[in-house]
N, C-alpha and C positions, 0 to 999 in steps of 0.2 A: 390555337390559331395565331399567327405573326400576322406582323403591319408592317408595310413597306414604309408607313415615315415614324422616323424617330427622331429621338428628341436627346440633341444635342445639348445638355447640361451649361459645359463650359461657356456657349458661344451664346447662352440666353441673358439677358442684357440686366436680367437681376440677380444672375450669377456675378457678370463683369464688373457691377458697380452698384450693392446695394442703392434703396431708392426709398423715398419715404411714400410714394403711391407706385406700387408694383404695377410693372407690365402685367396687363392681362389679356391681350391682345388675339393672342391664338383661342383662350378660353370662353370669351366676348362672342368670335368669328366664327367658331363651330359651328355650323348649320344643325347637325346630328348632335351636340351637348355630348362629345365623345373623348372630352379633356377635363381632367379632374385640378381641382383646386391646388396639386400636386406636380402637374402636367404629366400627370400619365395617363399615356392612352388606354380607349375600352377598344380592345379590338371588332368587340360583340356589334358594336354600336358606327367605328368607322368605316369609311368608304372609300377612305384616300382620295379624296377629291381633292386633296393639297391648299382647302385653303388656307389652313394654320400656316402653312409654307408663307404664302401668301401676305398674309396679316404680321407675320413676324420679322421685325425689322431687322433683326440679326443673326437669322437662319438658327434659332433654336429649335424647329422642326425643319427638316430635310425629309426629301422624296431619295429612297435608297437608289434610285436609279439614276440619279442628278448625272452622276461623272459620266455614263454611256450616255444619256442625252445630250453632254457636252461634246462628245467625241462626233456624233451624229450632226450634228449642227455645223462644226467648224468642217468635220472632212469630205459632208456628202455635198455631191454636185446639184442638186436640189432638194430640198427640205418640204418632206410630209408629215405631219405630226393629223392622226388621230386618234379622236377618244375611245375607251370602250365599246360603244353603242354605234361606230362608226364601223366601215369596213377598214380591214387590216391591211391600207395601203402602203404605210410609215413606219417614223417609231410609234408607237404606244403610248401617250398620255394618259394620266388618271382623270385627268378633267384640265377644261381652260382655264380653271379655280386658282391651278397652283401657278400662274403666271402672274408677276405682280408689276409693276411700273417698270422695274430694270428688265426684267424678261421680256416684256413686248418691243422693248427700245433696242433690244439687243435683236430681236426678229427684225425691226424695221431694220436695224444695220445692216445687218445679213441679208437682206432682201435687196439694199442696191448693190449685190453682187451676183444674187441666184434665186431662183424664184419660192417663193415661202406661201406654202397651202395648208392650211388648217381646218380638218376634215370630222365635224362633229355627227352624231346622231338626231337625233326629236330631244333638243335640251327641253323643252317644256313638260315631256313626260318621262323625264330622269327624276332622282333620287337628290341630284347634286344641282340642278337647275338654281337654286340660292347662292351656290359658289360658283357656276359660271356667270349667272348674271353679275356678281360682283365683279370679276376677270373684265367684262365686256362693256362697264360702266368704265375702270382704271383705263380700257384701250378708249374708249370716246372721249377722257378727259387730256389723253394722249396727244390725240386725234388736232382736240383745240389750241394743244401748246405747241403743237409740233406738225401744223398744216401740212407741209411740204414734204412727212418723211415718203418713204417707198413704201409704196400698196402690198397686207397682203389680201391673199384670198382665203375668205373662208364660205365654206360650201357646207351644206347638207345633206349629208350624202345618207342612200338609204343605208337599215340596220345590218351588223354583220352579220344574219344571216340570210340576208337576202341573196342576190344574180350577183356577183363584181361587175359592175360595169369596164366597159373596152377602152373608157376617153382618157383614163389617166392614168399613167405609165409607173409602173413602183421604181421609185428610186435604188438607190442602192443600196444593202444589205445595212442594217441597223448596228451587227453585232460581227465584225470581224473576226478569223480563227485568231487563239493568243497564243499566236507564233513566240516562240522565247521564253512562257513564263514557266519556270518550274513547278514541280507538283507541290512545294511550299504555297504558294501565291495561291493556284489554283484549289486548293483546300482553304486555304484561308477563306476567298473567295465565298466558296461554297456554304461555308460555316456560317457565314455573316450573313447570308441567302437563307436558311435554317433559321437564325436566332440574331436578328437583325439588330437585339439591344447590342450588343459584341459592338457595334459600332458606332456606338451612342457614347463616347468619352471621345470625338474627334474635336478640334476646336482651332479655330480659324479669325482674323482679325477684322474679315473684310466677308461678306455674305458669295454664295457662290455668281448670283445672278447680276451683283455690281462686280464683280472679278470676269463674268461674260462679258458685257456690258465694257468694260475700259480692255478688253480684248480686241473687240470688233472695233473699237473705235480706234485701235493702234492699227489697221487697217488699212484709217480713213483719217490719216492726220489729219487732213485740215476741214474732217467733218464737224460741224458744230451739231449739237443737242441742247434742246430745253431743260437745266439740272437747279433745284431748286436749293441758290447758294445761302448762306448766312450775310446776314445785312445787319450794321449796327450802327445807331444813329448816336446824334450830339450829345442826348440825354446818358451817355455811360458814363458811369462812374470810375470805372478802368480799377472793379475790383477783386474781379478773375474768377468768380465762382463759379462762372460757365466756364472756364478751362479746369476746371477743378471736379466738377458733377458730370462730363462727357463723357459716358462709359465707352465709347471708341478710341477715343483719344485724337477725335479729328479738331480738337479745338485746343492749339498750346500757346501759352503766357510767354512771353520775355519782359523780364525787368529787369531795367537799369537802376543801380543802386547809386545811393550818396556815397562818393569813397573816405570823406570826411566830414562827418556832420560835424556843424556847427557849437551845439550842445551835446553832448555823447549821453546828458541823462534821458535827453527824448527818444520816442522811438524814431529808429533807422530810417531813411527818409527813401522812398522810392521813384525816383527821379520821371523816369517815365515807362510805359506798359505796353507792351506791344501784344496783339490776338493772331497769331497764325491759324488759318484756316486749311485744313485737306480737307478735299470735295468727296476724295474716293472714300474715303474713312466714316463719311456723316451717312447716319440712317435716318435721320428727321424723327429720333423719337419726340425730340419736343424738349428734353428735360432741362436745354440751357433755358428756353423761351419763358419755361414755368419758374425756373428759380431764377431770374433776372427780376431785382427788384426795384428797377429803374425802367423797365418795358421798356427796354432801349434794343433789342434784339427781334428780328423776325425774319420769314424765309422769303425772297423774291428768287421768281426766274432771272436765269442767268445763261447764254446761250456759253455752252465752253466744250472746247477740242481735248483731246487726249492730253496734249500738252499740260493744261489748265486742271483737268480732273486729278492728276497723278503728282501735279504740283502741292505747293503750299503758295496759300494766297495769304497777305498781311491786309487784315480788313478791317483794324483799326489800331491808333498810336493816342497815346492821351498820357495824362498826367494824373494817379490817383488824389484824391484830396485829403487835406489834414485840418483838423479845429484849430481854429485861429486864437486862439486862449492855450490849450493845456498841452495842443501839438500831435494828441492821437491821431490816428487815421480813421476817417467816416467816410461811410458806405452810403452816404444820401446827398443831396445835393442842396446841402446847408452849408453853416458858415461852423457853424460848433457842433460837437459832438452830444449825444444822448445828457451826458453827465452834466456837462458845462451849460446847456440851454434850459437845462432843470433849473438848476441853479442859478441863473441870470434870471430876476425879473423881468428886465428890459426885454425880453427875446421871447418869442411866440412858436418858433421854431417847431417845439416838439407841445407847446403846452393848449391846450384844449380849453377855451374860455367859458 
């Protein structure tokens, strides 16, 4: 028995940058406990309700049908998306599970251009009711950040085996003929349809659903969205760890070096520090917040355009410090170093009365 979601190795974020407390994010979210300590799936057990999709902030589980739902989205003239349990008015969803912050945000985009209905079953007596309530908690915190986006509609429609109702007109075909592609492609295709691990080595820098998401917003230049940016306050030390432990790479260091120090036996002096930020790069796992040993880092909203997302934002400049005795460089916001305040009586700094 195969699963339509796999599990993208490369793209899993303690593949990108070991961690001293591993992601467990997808194995936590399981509803069904159908993710092993390994991250492989029991097929026996899942449902594809996608919310490992969901929970995982850097698409190390994928829904195998992500690319035709993207095709669906940006080329049809109005968008129906239902669940299993729903009638088959649309594309085919596994559940509202697998929609996470960027995917609702990328509907509401979509939506001030064409209208966006979201056509479920009786979620209360599903299987998967745990991973759409979650889906439906992220759209109402949505909801509060982002008053003003476009409405959509979601309906309950009866089970697919009931009458199809007359009121709502099916859109247009979910799955276009593939004009052009040769029987290479189209086998390929197939295969990976068969034995879906085959495409579980893809690996990608940017999640598919924030790659939607600064799509539709190139749409809408001068649409703003609620995007939770990085904020660093007076308290940093400007001593780069969080550009150093950011398994995206949305967070890079510039420093200005001494071109002549003064004493050549001390260390090199680093004049000043700069933090460039990309919006589109950051997954909010958290991991500069946690090893920031000055809590000098945290996330605020921040309303920003296409422009802004796909940029690099400078969100802080400072000067690291150095012991005013031996000349090292320290990482706390003293005057001397670990070594030198041991060793000063006079200084309280590090010592414990």
């Amino acid at each position: 028995m195969t699963c339509k979601m796999v599990y993208h190795n490369g793209n899993c974020l303690n593949t990108k940058k070991p961690y001293a407390r591993a992601c467990r994010l997808c194995i936590e979210n399981c509803p069904h406990q159908a993710i092993t300590e390994y991250r492989q799936l029991e097929p026996r057990h899942c449902t594809e309700c996608g919310v490992c999709m969901a929970a995982c902030p850097s698409d190390g589980f994928v829904d195998q049908t992500m690319d035709k739902l993207h095709d669906y989205l940006f080329e049809s003239n109005e968008i129906v998306l239902n669940c299993p349990q729903s009638i088959a008015l649309g594309f085919e969803i596994p559940c509202l599970g697998m929609l996470d912050r960027d995917g609702w945000m990328t509907l509401m985009l979509l939506a001030k251009e064409k209208s966006v209905t979201i056509l479920t079953g009786n979620c209360a007596e599903c299987e998967d009711r745990r991973a759409c309530a979650s889906s439906v908690q992220t759209f109402k915190l949505i909801h509060v950040d982002w008053p003003e986006h476009s409405p959509i509609r979601i309906q309950v429609r009866p089970d697919k085996d009931a009458v199809e109702p007359q009121t709502l007109a099916a859109p247009s075909p979910t799955v276009r003929p593939a004009e052009g592609i040769g029987w290479r492609q189209k086998g390929k295709e197939k295969i990976e349809e068969w034995l879906p691990n085959l495409a579980a080595d893809e690996t990608y820098p940017i999640p598919k659903y924030r790659q939607w998401l600064i799509e539709s917003l190139g749409h809408l230049m001068e649409e703003k969205i609620p995007f939770r940016a990085l904020f660093v306050a007076d308290s940093c030390t400007s001593c780069g760890v969080c550009a150093a432990i950011c398994p995206q790479g949305s967070l890079q260091k510039r420093e200005e070096m001494n071109p002549s120090p003064e004493d050549p036996t001390k260390e090199d002096r680093i004049l000043s520090m700069q933090l460039i930020f990309e919006p589109q790069k950051c997954v909010h796992c958290q991991r500069c917040i946690e090893t920031c040993r000055s809590q000098a880092l945290s996330f605020s909203l921040k309303p920003l355009n296409h422009r802004l997302m796909t940029g690099k934002i400078l969100i802080y400049e400072g000067s690291p410090r150095y012991c005013s005795r031996c000349g090292k460089r320290i990482f706390d916001n003293a005057d001397l170093c670990l070594v030198c305040s041991t060793n000063d009586p006079d200084s309280h700094g590090f010592i414990i009365p």
